[in-house]
GUTIDO-48679 format. One record per residue (C-alpha): x, y, z. Coordinates in steps of 0.02 Angstrom, whole numbers, padded with zeros to 5 digits, m for minus. Example, Ala and Ser with C-alpha at 12.3 -4.5 7.8 and 13.67 -1.06 7.14 Angstrom:
BEGIN
X->00615; Y->m00225; Z->00390 $
X->00684; Y->m00053; Z->00357 $
% end
This chain:
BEGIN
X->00420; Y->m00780; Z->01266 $
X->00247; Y->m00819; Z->01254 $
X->00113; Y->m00715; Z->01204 $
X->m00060; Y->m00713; Z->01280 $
X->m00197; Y->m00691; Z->01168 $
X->m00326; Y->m00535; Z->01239 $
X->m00503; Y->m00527; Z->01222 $
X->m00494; Y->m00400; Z->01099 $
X->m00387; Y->m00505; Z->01017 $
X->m00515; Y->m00622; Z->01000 $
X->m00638; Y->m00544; Z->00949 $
X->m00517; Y->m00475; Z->00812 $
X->m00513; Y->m00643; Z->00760 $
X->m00677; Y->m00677; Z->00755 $
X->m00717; Y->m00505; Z->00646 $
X->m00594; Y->m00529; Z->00537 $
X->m00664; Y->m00727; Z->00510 $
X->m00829; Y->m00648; Z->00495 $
X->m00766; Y->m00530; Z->00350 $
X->m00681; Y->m00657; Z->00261 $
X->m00843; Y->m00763; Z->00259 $
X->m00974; Y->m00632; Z->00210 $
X->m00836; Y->m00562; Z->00073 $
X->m00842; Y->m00764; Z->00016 $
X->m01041; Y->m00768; Z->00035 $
X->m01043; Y->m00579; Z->m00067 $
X->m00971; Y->m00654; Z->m00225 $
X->m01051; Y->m00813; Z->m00198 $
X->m01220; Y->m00721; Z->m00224 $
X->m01163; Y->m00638; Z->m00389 $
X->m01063; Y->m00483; Z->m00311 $
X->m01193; Y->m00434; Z->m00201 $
X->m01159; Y->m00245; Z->m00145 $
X->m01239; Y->m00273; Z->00064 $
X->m01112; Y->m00430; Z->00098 $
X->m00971; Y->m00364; Z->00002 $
X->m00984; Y->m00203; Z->00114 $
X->m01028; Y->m00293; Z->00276 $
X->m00865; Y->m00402; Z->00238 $
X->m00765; Y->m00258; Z->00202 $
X->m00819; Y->m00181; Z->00353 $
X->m00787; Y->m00329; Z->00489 $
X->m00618; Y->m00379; Z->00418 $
X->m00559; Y->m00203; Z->00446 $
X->m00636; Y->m00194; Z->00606 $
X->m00551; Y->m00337; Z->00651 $
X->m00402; Y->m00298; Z->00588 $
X->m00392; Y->m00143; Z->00675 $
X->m00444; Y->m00270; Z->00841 $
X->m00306; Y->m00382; Z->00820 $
X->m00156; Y->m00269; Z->00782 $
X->m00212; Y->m00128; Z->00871 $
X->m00287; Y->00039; Z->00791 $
X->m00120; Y->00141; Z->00795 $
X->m00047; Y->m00015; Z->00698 $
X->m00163; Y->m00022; Z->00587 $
X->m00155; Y->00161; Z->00514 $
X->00035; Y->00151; Z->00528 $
X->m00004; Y->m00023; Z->00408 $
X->m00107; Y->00065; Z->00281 $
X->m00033; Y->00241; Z->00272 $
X->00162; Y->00206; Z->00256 $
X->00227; Y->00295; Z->00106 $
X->00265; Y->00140; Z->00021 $
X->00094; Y->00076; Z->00010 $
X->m00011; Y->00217; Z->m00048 $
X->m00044; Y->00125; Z->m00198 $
X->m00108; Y->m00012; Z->m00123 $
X->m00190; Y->00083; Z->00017 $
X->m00272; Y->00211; Z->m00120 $
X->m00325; Y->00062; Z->m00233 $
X->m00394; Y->m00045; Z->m00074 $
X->m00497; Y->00116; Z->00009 $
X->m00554; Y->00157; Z->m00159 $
X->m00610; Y->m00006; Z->m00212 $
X->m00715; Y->m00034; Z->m00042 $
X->m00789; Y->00153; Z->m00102 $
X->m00854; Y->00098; Z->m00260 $
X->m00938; Y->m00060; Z->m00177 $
X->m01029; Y->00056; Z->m00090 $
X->m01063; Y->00155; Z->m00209 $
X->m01139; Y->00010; Z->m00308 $
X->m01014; Y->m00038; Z->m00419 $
X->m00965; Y->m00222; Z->m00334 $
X->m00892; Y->m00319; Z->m00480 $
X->m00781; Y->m00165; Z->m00526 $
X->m00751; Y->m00116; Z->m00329 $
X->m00679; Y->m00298; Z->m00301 $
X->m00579; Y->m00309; Z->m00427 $
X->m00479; Y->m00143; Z->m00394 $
X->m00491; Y->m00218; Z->m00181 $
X->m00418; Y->m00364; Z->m00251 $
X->m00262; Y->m00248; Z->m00353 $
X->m00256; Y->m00178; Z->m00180 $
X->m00279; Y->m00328; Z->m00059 $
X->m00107; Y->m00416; Z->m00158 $
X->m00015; Y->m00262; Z->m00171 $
X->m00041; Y->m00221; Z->00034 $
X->m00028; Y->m00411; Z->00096 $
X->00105; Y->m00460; Z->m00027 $
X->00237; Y->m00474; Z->00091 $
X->00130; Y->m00591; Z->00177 $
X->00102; Y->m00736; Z->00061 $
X->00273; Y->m00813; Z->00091 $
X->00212; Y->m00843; Z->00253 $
X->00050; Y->m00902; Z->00245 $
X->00089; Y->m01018; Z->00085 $
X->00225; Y->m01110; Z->00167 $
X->00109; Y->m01115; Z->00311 $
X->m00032; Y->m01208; Z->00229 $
X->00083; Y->m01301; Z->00141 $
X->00118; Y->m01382; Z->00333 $
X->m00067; Y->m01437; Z->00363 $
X->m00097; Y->m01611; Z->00302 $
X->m00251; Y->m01631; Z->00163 $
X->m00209; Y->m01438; Z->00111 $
X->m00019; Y->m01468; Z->00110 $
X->m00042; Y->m01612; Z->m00022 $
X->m00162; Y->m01513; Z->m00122 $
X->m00029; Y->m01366; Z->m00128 $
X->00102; Y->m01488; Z->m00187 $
X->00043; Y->m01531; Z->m00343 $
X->00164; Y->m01518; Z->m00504 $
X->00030; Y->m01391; Z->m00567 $
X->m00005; Y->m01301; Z->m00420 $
X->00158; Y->m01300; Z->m00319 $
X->00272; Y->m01212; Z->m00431 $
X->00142; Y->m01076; Z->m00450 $
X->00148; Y->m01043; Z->m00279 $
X->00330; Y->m01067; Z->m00275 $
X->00359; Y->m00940; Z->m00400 $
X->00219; Y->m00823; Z->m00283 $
X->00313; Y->m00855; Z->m00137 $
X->00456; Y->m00787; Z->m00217 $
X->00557; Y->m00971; Z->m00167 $
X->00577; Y->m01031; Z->m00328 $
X->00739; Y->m01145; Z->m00282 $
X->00598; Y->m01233; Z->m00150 $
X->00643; Y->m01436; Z->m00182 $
X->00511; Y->m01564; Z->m00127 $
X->00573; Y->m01646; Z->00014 $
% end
């Protein structure tokens, strides 16, 4: 019924928070190539800590997402090659194309918090997301 969190679990979290923030501080700083590749490199890490590693190469290597897997990997690869503004933009191609299924999820989910739920509900913004989310009969209650 209830599910209790491990401390690899945890630290999952924390890795994958990490990633997110030096991937956010790596374009901040004009794509630079050492916190773009740091990122990359926690939030898989963590990733691989929260789901488990058998999970996560059963995640990236189904046969339906070699695309996405092919055009993540290979965007990560020409960060580090030195390529950042190019390498992020094909991670990005990959990032929606893997996670896709996801965003129904989290969007209704932030669309629950208070300040961020208002924000989301904005004529301009919230049938852009509706139409993301793939809801697009979603009525304002």
């Amino acid at each position: 019924m209830f599910h209790v969190v491990t401390m690899a679990e945890e630290i999952g979290i924390g890795l994958v928070g990490f990633g997110v923030a030096f991937l956010f501080l790596g374009v901040l700083f004009l794509f630079d190539k050492g916190l773009l590749a740091i990122g990359n490199i926690l939030f898989l890490s963590g990733l691989a800590f929260v789901i488990g590693l058998e999970r996560t190469f059963r995640f990236f290597f189904q046969s339906h997402k070699v695309r996405g897997t092919a055009s993540f990997f290979g965007g990560i690869l020409v960060v580090l090659i030195g390529w950042p503004l190019v390498g992020m933009i094909i991670e990005l191609y990959g990032f929606v194309v893997l996670f896709s299924g996801f965003f129904p999820v989290v969007i209704n989910f932030l669309r629950r918090i208070p300040v961020i739920g208002s924000f989301l509900n904005l004529p301009v913004i919230g049938p852009f997301l509706d139409k993301m989310s793939g809801d697009p009969s979603r009525q304002m209650v």
